[in-house]
MIBANU-466160 format. One record per residue (C-alpha): x, y, z; residue in one letter. Coordinates in steps of 0.5 Angstrom, whole numbers, plus 500, padded with zeros to 3 digits. Each point is the difference from the previous one (the first is absolute). Layout:
# residues N
XYZa...
//
This chain:
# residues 248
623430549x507501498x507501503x500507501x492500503x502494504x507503504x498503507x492499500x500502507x502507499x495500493x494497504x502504506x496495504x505501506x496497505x498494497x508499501x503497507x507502497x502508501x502503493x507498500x498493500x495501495x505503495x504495501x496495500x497502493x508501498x501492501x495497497x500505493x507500501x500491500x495501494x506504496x506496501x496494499x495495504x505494500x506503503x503504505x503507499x505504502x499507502x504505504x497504507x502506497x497499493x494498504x500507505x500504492x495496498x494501507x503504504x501496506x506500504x505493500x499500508x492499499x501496493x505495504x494499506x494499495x504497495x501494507x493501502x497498493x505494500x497497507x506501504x499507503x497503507x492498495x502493499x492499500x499505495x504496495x500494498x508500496x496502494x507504498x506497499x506504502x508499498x507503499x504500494x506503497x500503493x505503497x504501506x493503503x496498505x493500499x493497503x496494497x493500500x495494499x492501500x496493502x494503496x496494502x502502508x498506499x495500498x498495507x502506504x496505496x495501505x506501506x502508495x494501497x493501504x495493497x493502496x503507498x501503492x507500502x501493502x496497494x505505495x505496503x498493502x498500492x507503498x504495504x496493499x501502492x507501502x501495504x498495494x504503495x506499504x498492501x500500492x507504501x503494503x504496497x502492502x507501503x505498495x505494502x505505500x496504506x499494504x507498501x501508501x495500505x502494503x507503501x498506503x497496505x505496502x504505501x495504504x500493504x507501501x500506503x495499504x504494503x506505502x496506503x497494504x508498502x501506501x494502504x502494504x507502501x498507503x496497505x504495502x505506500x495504505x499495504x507499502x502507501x504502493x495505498x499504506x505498505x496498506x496494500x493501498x495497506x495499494x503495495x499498493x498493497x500498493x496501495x498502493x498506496x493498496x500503493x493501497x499501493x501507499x505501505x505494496x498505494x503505503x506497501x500498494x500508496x506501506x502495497x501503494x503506502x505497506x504494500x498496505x507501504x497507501x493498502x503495505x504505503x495506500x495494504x506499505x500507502x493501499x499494505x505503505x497506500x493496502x504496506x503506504x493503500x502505495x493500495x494496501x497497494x493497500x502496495x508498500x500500492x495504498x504505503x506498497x499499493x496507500x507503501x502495495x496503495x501507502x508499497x
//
């Protein structure tokens, strides 16, 4: 079966209800994984939410939430597994989506999109395993020059987080004493950290990217600020945050 058979299976099998996902989840879906194939399995490709709109038909709003739940970091966090990496980058002075497909987490997951013993879940079970081993031959050994690069980026992440904990601390210390909202609060503040998780140091990573990290440390203070004087309620301090970071 070829590319052009294999694009939008979903709609081709017209097997709706083997699939948990509603139609633009699937459409999507099929879009990631063909797209990844096209641009090739061992690197990360860019494209923009407009182009991607022209391409399916989906709404950017309804792009940026499934795009988030498929990366494990959505309201579903249990419908995924981070199988899709998702990132930010400039290029010619444009701002573009990057996309990454974990063909073998995917393919883990499989059974949470797709209804287990159905034609439509072998069709894709068998793409995606194919998929999957093809991309691991696609992966080539970091060069030495990739190490130290990587090396770099995460020193510099690591740096960054040191001072958004400084200044996540300085904030508190702030409230605590009054300076934010000009009384002092009856519930006070202790110190703490901000604890990353590897796809949260990943995103700030990609804003990384696109802002500086003077930017990024102010835009965390006015955000926190925003959080102490009980202007928004986040269930998730960062998650939040680096959400707004990666919507510019």
């Amino acid at each position: 079966m070829d590319d052009k058979e294999n694009l939008q299976l979903s709609n081709i099998l017209k097997h709706i209800e083997n699939f948990y996902l509603d139609n633009d989840q699937r459409t999507l879906l099929d879009w990631l994984i063909w797209a990844q194939k096209r641009f090739g399995l061992g690197t990360p490709f860019r494209h923009s939410l407009k182009q991607i709109e022209k391409e399916t038909g989906v709404k950017r709003k309804k792009q940026e939430k499934t795009f988030t739940e498929f990366s494990g970091n959505g309201e579903k966090q249990e419908k995924s597994n981070g199988w899709l990496e998702l990132g930010r980058t400039q290029f010619e002075r444009r701002l573009y989506s990057t996309f990454f497909i974990n063909y073998m987490l995917l393919h883990e997951c499989l059974m949470q999109y797709i209804a287990l013993g159905t034609a439509t879940f072998e069709m894709y079970d068998e793409q995606i395993r194919q998929l999957a081993e093809d991309q691991k031959k696609a992966q080539k050994p970091e060069t030495r020059r990739q190490q130290q690069e990587r090396k770099e980026r995460e020193r510099k992440v690591n740096d960054l987080i040191q001072r958004l904990n400084a200044t996540f601390n300085e904030r508190r210390r702030m409230y605590n004493n009054g300076d934010l909202t000009g009384e002092i609060p009856t519930r006070k503040y202790s110190e703490s950290s901000l604890s990353f998780n590897k796809t949260q140091k990943r995103k700030l990573a990609n804003a990384m990217n696109v802002y500086n990290q003077n930017d990024i440390n102010y835009a965390f203070l006015a955000y926190y600020d925003k959080v102490l004087k009980d202007k928004i309620h986040p269930e998730d301090i960062l998650n939040l945050f680096l959400s707004k970071n990666e919507d510019g």
